[in-house]
N, C-alpha and C positions, 0 to 999 in steps of 0.2 A: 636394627641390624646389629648394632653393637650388643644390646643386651641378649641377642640370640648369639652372639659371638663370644660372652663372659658364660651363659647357660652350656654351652658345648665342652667349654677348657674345666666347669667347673665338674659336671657332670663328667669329663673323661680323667679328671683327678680324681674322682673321688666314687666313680662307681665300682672299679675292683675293689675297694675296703669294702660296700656294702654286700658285695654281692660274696664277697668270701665269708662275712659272718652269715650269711645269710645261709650257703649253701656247703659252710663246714662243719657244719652243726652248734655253731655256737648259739644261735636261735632255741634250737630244741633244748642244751642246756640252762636258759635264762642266765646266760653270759653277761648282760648288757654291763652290769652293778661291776663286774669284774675291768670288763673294756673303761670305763668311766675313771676309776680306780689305778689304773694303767695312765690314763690321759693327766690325772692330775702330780702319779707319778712322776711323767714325763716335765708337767709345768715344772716342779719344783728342783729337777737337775737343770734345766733351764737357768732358773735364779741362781743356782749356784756357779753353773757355768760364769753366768755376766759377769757375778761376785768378782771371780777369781779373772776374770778377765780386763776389768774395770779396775782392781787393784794392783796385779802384775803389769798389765798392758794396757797403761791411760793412754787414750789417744791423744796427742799434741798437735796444735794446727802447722807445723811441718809437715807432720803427717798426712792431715787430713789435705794438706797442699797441693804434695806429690806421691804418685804411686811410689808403695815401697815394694821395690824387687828380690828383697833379700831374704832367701830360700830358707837361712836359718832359723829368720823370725817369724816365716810362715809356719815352721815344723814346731817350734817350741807355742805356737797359738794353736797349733792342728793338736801338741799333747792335750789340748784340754778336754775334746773332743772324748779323750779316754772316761772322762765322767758317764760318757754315757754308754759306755758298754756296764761301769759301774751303777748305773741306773736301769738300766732292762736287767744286770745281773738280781739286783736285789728288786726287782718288781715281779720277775716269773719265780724264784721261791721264795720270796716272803709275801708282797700285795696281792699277788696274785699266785698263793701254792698251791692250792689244792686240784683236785681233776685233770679228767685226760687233755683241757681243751687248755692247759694252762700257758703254752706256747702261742696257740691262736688269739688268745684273749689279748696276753702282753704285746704281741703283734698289731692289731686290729685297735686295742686303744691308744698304745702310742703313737702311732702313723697316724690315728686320725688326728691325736691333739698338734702334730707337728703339721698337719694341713692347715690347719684352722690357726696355729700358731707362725708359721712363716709361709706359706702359701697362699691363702685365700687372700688377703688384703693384694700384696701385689697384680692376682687377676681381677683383683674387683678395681683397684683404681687403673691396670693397664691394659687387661682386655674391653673394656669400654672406650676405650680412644676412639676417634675418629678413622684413624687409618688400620687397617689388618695389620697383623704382623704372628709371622712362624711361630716367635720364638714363647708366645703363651701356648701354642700347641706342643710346642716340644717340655715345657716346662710340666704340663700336664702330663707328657709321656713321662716323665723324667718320675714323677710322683710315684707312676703303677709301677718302676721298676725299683724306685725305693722301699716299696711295699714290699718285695721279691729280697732284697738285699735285707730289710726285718726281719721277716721270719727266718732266714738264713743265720744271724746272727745271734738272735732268741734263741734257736735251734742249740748253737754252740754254746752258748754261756750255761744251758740247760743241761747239757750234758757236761759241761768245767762241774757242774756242781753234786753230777753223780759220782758216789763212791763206788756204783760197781762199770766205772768206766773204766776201761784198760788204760794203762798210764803210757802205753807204750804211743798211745794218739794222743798225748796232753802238748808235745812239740806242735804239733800239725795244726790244733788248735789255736795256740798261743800266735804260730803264724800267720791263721786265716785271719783269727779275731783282731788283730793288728793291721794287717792289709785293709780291711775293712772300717777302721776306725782310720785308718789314715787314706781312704780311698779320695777325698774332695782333693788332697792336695797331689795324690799321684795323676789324678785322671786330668786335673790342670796342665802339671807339667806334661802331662804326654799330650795333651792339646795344644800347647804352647813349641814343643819341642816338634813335634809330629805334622803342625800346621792343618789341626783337623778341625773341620766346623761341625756347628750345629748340630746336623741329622750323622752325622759319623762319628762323633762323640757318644749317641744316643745308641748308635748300632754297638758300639764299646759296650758301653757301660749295660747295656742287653747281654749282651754274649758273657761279660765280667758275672752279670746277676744269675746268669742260669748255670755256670759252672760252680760257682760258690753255692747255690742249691742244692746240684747235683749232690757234691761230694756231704755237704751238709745231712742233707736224705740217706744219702748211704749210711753215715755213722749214724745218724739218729736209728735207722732199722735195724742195725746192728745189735743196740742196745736193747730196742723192741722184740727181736727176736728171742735177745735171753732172756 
């Protein structure tokens, strides 16, 4: 029963990645080399994250003692976070420049390596417990909408990088791409502040991922159009 209970979290993690290469045409382009390429991308802003994080920010067994509540050393830990808008920027036109699918690719491989890299382990040793518990279900929800919040982001740094983008949306940009990179640490406080659990956090952060789409898709057609 448990391992049909890790089989469902992992399978509901991890089947809208498949099913978007699958039926975005990234299949039909022989994408895969591209998505891989992406994934190892993504490892290596990783490494550098820890770096800079391990040499700014050692942790002290103070630290690791009692919770730290102080909102400033969350924000200046959350700037690191910016590496990886700097990392999908330089993986969709440089690792990944060429063809129409080069948003979908950088999408699709780094979401997948960030599954496999901070996701799968936690459901494989904690959807196996003995006792049921929500919050691998919502953990798994929480996956497909970061998938949504990817592409949305890709989307923007992809067009940061067009010259024939109007400059008059380079503002709009600068603010989405920011809200977005600093999104773990707003959607905390407003669950802390707002006193919201689990499945209402989920409903947030849904409703957050389909607007930043929205407007994301708009601009991107824009530029499609000309």
């Amino acid at each position: 029963m448990t391992f049909f209970h890790l089989g469902n979290c992992v399978v509901l993690s991890y089947a809208p990645y498949f099913i978007t290469y699958r039926y975005s045409g990234l299949s039909e382009y022989s994408a895969l080399l591209r998505c891989v390429k992406a994934g190892g991308a993504y490892f290596f802003t990783q490494l550098v994250k820890m770096l800079l994080l391990a040499t700014f920010f050692p942790a002290t067994e103070a630290e690791d003692a009692e919770t730290n509540d102080d909102i400033v050393t969350d924000l200046v830990k959350a700037t690191v976070e910016l590496i990886d808008l700097l990392g999908i920027y330089y993986t969709v036109t440089r690792v990944v420049s060429k063809g129409e699918m080069r948003i979908m690719a950088t999408s699709i491989g780094w979401g997948s390596a960030d599954f496999l890299g901070t996701r799968l382990l936690p459901l494989w040793f904690g959807a196996r417990g003995s006792e049921f518990d929500w919050i691998y279900l919502q953990n798994s929800l929480d996956c497909n909408i970061n998938l949504l919040f990817l592409v949305s982001t890709t989307t923007l740094l992809w067009l940061w990088s067009r010259n024939d983008f109007s400059d008059k949306y380079l503002p709009l940009l600068a603010v989405m791409l920011g809200l977005l990179s600093y999104r773990s640490i707003l959607f905390q406080v407003m669950s802390t502040t707002l006193g919201l659990g689990g499945w209402m956090m989920l409903l947030v952060k849904a409703a957050s991922a389909l607007l930043v789409a929205i407007v994301s898709l708009q601009l991107y057609c824009g530029i499609v159009s000309i």
